[in-house]
Backbone as JSON, one array per atom type, in Angstrom:
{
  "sequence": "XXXXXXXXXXXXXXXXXXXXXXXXXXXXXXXXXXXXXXXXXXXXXXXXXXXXXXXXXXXXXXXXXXXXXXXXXXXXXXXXXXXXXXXXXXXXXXXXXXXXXXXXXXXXXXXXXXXXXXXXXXXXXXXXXXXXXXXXXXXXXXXXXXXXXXXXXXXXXXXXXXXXXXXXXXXXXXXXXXXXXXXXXXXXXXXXXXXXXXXXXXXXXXXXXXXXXXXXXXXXXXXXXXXXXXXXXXXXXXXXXXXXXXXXXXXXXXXXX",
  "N": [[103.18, 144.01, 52.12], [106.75, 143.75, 52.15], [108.67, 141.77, 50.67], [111.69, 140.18, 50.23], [113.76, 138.56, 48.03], [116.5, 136.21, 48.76], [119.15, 134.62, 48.77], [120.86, 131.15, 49.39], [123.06, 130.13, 50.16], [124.17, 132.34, 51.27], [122.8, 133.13, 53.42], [123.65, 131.85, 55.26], [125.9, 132.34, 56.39], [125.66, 133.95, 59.16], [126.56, 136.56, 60.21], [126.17, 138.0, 57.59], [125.22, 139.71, 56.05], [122.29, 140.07, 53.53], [120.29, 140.8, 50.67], [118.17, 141.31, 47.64], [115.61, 143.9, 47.01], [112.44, 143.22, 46.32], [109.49, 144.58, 43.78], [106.82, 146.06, 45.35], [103.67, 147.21, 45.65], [102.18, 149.07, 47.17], [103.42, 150.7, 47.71], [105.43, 153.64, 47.12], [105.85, 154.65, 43.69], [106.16, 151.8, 43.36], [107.79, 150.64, 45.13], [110.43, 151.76, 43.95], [113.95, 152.22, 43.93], [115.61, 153.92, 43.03], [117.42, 156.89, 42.89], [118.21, 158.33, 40.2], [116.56, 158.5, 38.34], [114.31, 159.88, 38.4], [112.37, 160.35, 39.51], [110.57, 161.58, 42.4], [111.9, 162.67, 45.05], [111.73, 162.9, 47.49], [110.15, 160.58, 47.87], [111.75, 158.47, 47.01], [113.4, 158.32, 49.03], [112.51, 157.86, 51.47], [111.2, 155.52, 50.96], [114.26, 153.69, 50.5], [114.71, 154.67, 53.12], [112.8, 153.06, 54.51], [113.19, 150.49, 54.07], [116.04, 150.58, 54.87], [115.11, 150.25, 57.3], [113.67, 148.02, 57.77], [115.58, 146.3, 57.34], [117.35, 146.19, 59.74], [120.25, 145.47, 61.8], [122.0, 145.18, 64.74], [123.49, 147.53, 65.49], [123.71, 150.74, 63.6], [123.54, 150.75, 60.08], [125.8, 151.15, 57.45], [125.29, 152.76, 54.22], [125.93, 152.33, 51.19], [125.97, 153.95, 47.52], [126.57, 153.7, 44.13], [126.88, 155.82, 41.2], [126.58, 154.36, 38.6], [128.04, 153.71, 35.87], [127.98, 151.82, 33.42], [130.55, 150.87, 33.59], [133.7, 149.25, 33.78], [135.11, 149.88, 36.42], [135.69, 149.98, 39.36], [135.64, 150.33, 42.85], [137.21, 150.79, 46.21], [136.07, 150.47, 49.32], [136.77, 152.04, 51.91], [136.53, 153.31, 54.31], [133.85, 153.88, 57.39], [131.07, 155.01, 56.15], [128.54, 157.02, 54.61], [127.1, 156.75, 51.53], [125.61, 158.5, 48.66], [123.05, 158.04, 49.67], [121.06, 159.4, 50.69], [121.05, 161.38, 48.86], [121.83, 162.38, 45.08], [124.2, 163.88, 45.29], [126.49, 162.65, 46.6], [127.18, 160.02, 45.96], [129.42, 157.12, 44.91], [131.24, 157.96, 42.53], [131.02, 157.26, 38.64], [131.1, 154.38, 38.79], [131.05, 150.75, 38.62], [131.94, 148.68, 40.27], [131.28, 147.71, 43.51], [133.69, 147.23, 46.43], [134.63, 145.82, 49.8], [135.88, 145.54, 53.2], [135.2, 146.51, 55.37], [133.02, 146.47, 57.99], [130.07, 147.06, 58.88], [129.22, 148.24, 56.54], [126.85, 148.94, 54.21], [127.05, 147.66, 50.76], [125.85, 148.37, 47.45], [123.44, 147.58, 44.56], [121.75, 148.92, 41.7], [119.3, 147.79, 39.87], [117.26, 147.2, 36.63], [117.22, 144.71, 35.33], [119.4, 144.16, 33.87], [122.66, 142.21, 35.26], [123.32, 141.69, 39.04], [125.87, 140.4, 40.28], [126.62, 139.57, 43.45], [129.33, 139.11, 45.98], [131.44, 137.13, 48.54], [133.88, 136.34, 50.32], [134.39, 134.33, 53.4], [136.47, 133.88, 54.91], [138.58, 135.61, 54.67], [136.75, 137.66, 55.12], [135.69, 139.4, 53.13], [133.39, 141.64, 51.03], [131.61, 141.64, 48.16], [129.93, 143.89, 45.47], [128.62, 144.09, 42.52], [127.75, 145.65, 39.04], [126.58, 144.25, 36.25], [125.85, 145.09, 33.16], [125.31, 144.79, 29.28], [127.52, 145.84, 28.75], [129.23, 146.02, 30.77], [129.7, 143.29, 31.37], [131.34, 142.63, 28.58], [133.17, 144.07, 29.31], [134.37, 141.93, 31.61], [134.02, 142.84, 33.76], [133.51, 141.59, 36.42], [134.89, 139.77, 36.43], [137.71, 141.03, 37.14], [136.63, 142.55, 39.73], [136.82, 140.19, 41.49], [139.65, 139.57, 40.8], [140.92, 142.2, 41.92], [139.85, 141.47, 44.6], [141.47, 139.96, 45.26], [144.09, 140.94, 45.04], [143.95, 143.01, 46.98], [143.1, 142.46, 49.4], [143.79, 140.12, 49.55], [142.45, 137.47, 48.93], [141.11, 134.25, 47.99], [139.91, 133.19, 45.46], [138.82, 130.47, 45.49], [137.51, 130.46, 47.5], [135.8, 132.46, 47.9], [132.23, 132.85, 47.55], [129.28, 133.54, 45.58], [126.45, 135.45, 44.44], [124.39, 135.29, 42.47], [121.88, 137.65, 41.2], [118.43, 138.45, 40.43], [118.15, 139.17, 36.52], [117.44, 139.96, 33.14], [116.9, 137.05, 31.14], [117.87, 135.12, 29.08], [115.81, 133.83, 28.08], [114.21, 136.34, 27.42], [116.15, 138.2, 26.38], [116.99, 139.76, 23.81], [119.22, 140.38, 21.58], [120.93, 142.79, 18.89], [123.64, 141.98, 16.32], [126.1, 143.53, 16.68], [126.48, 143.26, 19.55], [125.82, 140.8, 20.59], [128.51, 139.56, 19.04], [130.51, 139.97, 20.7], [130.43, 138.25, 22.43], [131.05, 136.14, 20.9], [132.89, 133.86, 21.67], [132.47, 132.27, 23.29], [129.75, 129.92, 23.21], [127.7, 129.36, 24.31], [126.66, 130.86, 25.26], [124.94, 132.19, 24.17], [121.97, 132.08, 21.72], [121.24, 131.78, 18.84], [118.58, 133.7, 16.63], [117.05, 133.64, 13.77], [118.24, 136.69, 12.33], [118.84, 137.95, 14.9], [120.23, 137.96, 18.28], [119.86, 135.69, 21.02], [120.61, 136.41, 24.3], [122.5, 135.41, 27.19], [123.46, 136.97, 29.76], [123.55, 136.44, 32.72], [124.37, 133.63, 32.29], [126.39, 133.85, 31.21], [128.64, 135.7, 32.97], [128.68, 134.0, 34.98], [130.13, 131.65, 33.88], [132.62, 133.78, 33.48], [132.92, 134.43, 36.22], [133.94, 131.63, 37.18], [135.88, 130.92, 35.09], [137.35, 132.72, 36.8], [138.29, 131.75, 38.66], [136.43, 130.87, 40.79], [134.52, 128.3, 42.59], [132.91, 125.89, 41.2], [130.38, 124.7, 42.74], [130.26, 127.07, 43.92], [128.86, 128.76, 43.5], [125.74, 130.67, 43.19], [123.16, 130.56, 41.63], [120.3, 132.83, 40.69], [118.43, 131.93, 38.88], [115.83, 133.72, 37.71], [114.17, 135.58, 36.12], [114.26, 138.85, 35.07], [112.24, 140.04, 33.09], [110.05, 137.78, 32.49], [108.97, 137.91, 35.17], [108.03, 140.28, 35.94], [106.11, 141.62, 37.32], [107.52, 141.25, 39.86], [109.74, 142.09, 39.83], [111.15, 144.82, 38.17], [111.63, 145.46, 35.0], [113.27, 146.77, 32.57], [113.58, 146.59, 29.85], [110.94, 145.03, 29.19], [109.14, 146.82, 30.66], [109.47, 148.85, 28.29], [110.98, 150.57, 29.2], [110.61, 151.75, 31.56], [111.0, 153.2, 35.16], [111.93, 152.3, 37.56], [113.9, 150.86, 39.65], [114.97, 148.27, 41.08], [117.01, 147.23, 44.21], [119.95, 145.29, 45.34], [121.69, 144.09, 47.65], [124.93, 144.21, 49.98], [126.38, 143.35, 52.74], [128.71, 143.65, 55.92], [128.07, 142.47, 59.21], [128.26, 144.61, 61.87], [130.38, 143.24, 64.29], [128.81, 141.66, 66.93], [127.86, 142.65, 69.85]],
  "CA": [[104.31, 143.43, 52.87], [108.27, 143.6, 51.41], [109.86, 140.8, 50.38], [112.9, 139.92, 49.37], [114.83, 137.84, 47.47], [117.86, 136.16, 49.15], [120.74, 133.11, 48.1], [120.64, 130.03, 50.13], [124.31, 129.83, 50.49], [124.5, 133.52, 52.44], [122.03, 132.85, 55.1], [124.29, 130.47, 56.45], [126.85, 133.09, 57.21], [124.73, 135.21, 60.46], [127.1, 137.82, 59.97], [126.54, 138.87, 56.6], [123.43, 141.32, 55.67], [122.06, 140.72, 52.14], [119.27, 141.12, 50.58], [117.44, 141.65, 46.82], [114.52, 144.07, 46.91], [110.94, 143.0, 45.11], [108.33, 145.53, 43.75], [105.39, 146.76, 46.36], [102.25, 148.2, 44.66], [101.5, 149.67, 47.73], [104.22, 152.02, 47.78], [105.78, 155.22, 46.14], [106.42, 153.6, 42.82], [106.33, 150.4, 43.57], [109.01, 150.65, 45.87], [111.53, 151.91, 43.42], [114.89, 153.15, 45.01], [116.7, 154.81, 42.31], [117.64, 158.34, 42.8], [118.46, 158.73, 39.68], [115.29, 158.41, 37.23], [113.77, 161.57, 37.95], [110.89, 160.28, 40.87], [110.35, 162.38, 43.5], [113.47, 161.96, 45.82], [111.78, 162.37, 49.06], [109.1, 159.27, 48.11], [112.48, 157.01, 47.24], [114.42, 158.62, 49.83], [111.11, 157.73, 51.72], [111.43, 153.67, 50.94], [115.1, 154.01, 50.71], [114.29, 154.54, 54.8], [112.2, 152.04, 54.93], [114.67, 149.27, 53.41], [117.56, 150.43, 55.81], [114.83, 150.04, 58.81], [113.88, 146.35, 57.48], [117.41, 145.02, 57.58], [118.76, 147.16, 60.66], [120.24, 144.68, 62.62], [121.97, 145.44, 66.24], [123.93, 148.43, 64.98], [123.01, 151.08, 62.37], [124.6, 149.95, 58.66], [125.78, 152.66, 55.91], [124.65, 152.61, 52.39], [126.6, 152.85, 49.79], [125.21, 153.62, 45.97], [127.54, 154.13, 43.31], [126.48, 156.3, 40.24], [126.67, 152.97, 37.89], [128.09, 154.2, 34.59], [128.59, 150.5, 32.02], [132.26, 151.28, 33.07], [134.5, 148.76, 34.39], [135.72, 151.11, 37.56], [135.92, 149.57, 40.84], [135.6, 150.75, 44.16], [137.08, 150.14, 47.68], [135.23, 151.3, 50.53], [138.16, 151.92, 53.5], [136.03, 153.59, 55.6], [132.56, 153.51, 57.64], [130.7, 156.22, 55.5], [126.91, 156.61, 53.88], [127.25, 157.7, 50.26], [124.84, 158.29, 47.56], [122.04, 157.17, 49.91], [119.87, 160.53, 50.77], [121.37, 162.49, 47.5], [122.9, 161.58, 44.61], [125.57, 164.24, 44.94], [127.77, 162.45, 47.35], [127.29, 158.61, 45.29], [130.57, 156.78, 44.16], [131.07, 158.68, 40.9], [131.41, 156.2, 37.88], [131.48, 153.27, 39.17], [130.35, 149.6, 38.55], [131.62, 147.49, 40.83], [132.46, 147.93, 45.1], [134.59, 145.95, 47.49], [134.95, 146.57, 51.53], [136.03, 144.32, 54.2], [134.88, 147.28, 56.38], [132.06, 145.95, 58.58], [128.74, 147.98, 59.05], [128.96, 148.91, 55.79], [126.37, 147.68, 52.9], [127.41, 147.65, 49.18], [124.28, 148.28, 46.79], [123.44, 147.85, 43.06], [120.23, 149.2, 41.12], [119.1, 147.28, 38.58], [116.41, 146.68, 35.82], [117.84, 143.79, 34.21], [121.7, 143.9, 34.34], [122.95, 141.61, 36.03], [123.9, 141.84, 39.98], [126.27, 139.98, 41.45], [126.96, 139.83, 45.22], [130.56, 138.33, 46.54], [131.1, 137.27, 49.86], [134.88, 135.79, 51.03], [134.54, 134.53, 54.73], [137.73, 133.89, 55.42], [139.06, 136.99, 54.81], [135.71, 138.82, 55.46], [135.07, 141.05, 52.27], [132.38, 141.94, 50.15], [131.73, 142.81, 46.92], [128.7, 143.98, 44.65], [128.51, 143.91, 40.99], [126.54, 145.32, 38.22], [127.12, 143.95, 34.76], [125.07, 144.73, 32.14], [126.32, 143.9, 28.62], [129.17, 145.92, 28.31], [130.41, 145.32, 31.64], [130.1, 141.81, 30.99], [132.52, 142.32, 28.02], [134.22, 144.78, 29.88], [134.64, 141.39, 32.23], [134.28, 143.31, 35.68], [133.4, 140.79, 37.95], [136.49, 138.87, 36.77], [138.38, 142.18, 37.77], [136.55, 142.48, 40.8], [137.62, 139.22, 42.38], [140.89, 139.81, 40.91], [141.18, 143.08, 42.55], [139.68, 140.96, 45.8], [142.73, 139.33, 45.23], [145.46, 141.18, 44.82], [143.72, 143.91, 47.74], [142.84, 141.92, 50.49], [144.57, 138.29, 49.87], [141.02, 136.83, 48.94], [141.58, 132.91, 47.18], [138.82, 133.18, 44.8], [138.09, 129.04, 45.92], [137.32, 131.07, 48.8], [134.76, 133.27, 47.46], [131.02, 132.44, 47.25], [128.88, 134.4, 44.85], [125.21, 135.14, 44.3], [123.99, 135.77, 40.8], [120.3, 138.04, 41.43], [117.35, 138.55, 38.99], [118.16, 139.76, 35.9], [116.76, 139.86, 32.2], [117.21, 136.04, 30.44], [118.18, 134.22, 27.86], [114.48, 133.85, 27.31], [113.59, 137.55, 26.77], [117.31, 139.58, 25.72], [117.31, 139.85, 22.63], [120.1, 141.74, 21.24], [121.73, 142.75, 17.61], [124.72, 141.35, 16.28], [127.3, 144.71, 17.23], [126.06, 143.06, 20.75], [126.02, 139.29, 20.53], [129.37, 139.7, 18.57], [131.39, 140.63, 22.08], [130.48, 136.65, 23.39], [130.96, 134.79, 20.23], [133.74, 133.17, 22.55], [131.29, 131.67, 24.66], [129.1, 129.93, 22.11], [126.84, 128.68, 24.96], [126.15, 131.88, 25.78], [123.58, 133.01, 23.68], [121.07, 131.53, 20.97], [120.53, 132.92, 17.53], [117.45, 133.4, 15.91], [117.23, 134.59, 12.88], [119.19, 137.78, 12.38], [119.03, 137.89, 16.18], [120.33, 136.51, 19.28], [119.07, 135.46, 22.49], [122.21, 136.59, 24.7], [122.31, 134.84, 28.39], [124.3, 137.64, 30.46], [124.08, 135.53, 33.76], [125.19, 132.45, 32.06], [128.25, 134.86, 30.72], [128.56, 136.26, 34.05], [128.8, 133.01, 35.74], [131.27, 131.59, 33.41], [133.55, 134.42, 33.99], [133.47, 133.65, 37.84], [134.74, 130.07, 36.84], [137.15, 131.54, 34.52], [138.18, 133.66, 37.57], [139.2, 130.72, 40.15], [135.38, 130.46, 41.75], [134.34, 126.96, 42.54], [131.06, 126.22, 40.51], [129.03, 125.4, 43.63], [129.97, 128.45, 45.27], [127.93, 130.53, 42.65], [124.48, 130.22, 43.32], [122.4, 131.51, 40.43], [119.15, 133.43, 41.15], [117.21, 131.62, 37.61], [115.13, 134.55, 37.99], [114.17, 136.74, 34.35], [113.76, 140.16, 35.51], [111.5, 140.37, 32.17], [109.57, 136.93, 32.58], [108.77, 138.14, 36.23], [108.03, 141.7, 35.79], [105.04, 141.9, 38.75], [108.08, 141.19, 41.24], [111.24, 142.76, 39.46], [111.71, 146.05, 37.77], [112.36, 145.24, 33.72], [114.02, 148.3, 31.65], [113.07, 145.81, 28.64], [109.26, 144.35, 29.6], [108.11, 147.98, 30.53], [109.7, 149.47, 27.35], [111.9, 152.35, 29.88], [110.58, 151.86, 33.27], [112.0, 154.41, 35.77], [111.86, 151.71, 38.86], [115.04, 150.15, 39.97], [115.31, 147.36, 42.73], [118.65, 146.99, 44.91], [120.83, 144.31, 45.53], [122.88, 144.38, 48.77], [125.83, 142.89, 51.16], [127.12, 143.91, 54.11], [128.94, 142.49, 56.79], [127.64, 143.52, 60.03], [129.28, 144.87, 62.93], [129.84, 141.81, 65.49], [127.52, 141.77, 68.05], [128.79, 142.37, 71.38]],
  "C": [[105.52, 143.29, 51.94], [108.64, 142.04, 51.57], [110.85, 140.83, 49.69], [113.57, 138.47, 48.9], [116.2, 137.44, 48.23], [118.66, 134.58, 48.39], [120.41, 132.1, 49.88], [122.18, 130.1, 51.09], [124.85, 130.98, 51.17], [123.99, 133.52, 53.53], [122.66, 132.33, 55.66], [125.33, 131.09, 57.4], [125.72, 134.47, 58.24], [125.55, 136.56, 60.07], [126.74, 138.59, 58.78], [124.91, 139.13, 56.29], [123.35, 141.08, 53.88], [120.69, 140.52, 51.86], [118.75, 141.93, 48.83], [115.74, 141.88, 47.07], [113.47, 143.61, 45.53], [110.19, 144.48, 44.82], [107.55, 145.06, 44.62], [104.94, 147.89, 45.8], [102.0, 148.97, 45.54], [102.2, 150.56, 48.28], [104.4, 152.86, 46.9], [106.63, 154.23, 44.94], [106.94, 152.54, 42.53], [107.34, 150.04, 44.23], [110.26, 150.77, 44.93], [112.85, 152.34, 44.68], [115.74, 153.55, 44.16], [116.18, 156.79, 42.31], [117.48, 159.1, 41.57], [117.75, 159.25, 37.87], [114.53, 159.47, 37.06], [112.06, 161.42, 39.05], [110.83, 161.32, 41.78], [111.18, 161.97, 44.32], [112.89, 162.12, 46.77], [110.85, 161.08, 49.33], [110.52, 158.03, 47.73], [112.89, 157.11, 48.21], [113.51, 157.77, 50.94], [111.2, 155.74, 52.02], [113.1, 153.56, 50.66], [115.78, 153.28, 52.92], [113.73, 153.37, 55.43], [112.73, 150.39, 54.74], [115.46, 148.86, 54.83], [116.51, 149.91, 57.51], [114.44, 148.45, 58.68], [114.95, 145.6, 57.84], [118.1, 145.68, 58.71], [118.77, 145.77, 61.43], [120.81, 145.6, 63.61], [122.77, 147.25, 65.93], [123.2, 149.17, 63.61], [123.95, 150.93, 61.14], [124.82, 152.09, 57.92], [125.8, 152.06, 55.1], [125.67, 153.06, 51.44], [126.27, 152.63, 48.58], [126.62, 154.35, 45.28], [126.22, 154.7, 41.71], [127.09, 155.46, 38.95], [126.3, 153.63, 36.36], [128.51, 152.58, 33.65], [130.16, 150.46, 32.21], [132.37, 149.66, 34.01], [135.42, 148.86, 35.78], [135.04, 150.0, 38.54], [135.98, 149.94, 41.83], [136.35, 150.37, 45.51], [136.72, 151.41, 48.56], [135.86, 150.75, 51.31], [137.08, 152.43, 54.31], [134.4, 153.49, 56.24], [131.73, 155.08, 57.27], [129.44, 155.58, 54.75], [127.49, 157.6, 52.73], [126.21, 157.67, 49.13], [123.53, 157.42, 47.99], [121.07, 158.13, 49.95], [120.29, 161.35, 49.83], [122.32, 161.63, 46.6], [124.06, 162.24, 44.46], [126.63, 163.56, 45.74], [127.6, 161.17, 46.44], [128.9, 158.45, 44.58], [130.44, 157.18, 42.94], [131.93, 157.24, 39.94], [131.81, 155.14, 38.45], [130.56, 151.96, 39.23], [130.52, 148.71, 39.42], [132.01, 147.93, 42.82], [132.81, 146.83, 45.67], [134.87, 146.21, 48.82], [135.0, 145.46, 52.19], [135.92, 145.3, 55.71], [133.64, 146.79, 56.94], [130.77, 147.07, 58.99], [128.21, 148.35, 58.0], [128.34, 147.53, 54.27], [126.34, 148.61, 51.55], [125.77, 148.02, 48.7], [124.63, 148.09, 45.3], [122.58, 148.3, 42.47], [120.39, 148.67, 40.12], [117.98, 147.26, 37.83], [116.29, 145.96, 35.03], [119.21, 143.2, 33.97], [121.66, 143.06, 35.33], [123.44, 141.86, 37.22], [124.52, 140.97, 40.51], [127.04, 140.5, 42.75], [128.47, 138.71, 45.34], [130.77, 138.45, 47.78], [132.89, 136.16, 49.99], [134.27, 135.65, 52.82], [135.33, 134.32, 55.3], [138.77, 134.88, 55.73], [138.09, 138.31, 55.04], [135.45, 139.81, 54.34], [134.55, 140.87, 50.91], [132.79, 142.47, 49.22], [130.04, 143.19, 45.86], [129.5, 144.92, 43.17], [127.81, 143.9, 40.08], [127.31, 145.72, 36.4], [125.81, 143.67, 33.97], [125.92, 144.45, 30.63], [127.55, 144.48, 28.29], [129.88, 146.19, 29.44], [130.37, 144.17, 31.59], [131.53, 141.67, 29.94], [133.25, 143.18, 28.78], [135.29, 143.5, 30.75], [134.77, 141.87, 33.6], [133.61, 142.86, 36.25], [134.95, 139.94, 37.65], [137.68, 139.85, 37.98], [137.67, 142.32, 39.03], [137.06, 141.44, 41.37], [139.37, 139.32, 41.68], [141.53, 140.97, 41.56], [141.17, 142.76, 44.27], [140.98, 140.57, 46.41], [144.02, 139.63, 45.78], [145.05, 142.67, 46.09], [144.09, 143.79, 49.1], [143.04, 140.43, 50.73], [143.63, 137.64, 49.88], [141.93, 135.25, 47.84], [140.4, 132.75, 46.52], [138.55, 131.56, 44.94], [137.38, 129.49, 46.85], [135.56, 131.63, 48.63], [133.38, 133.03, 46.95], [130.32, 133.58, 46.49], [127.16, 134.35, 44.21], [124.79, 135.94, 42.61], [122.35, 136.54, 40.86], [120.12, 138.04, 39.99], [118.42, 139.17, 38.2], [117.75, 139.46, 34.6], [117.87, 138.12, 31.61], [117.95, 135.36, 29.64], [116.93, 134.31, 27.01], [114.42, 135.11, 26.44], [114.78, 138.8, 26.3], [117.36, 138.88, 24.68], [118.21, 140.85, 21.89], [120.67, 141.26, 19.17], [123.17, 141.74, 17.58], [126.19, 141.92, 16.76], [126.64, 144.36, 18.82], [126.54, 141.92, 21.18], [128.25, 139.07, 19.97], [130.31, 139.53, 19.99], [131.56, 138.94, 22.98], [130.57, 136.06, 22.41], [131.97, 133.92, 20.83], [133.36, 132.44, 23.23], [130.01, 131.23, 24.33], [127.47, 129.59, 22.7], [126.16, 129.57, 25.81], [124.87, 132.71, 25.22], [123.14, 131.82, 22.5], [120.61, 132.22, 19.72], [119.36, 132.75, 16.95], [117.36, 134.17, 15.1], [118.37, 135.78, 12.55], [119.77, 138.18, 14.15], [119.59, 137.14, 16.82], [120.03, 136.52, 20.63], [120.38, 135.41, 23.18], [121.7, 136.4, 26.57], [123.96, 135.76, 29.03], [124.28, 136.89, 31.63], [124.93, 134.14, 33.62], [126.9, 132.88, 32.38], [128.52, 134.67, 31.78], [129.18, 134.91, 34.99], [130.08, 132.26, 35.11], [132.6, 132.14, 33.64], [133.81, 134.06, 35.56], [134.47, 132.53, 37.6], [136.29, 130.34, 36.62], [138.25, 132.25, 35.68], [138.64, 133.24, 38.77], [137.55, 129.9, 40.92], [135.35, 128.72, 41.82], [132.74, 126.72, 41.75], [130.21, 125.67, 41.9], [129.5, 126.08, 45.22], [128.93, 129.5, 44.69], [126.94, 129.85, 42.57], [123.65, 130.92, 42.6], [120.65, 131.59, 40.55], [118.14, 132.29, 39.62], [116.37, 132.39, 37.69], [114.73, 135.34, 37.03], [113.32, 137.81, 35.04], [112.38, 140.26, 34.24], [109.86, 138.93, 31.98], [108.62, 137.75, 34.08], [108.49, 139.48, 36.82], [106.94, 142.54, 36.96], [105.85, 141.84, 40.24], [109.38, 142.3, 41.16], [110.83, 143.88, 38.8], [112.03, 145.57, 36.27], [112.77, 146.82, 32.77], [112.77, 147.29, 29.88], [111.46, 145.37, 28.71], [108.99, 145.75, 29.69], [108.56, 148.79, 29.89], [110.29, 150.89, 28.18], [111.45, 152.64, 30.82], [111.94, 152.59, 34.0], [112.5, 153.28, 37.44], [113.19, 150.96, 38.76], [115.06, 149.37, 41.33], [117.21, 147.18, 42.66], [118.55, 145.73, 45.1], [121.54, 144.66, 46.42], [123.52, 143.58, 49.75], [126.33, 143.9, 51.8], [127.65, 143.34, 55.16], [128.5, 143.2, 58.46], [128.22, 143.63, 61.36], [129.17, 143.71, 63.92], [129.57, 142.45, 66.56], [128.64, 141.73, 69.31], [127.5, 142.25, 72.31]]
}
């Protein structure tokens, strides 16, 4: 049976479609859905299918995957279009973060650790998804996404609620110092040990929101360690280069007539 992962503070809005997939043993690689690992594309394409038929609500949604290069690049999605969902040649090329206030249409992220966040304005109606691992964290693109919200679609980042999903710890990232170095600004962001440091990308992550107008309880933070939790999540780090990627997704969905 699928489960998912959802935020407290999105359920409340009926309209909006989201949703963090778990691993299932009893699928095609544990229900991965990345295209881009080298699986057999008609067994993701396969659960992929089986995802979009889980969450169909009254209308059918489009998918959108972006080919998620560490960049800083941004997206808006103007129109009602499926991209980068049954191939990866059509996928948003380079791109980390999307934004749409187009309705039917759901955002995605793949992750194994990086951080995802989800953004949700309901006042002005528009989504965003966000994947920051650590050098979009320093890159800062979620700040830039809600500032792009901003300055796109007249979003008031007080406005803007924001879900923080799984991703690898505090506990279990451990990174060098040409790593840690990039947040010494943010001293509460990581933990040194020894030559090492224990680097908290959601903390970061969440901070930056702050930094970027949010209200702190609009951001609702998953506490979740993709690497602690590795029988539900997907870890890049825990299975030393796992090929499995779980999504993250928002959508707003066409109103019901």
């Amino acid at each position: 049976m699928l489960e998912f992962f959802t935020f407290t503070h999105f359920k409340r809005s009926p309209s909006l479609l989201h949703a963090v997939t778990t691993k299932s043993n009893d699928l095609p690689y544990a229900f991965s859905l990345a295209l881009h690992t080298g699986e057999d594309p008609e067994n993701i394409i396969a659960n992929r299918n089986r995802l979009s038929h889980l969450l169909q609500s009254s209308e059918p949604m489009h998918y959108i995957v972006a080919d998620q290069t560490h960049s800083d690049n941004i997206k808006l999605i103007t129109q009602k279009e499926t991209k980068g969902w049954e191939s990866l040649s059509d996928a948003i090329e380079n791109c980390d973060a999307l934004i749409t206030d187009v309705k039917g249409v759901v955002l995605t992220i793949l992750t194994a650790d990086c951080v995802p966040i989800l953004l949700y304005d309901k006042k002005k109606e528009v989504v965003a998804a966000v994947h920051a691992g650590w050098k979009g964290t320093k890159a800062q693109i979620v700040s830039k996404t809600v500032q792009r919200m901003t300055e796109m679609y007249g979003c008031d980042p007080k406005e803007i609620i924001a879900g923080v999903a799984p991703s690898i710890g505090r506990c279990c990232y451990e990174v060098g110092e040409e790593v840690a170095e990039h947040f010494f600004d943010i001293p509460k962001g990581f933990t040194p040990v020894g030559e090492k440091f224990m680097l908290d990308l959601p903390f970061i992550n969440r901070q930056q929101l702050l930094d970027a107008g949010l209200q702190e309880e609009n951001i609702e933070m998953s506490h979740v360690c993709t690497a602690c939790n590795v029988e539900r999540f997907f870890s890049y780090r825990k299975e030393q280069g796992c090929s499995g990627r779980f999504m993250s997704m928002i959508g707003m969905k066409n109103s019901d007539h």
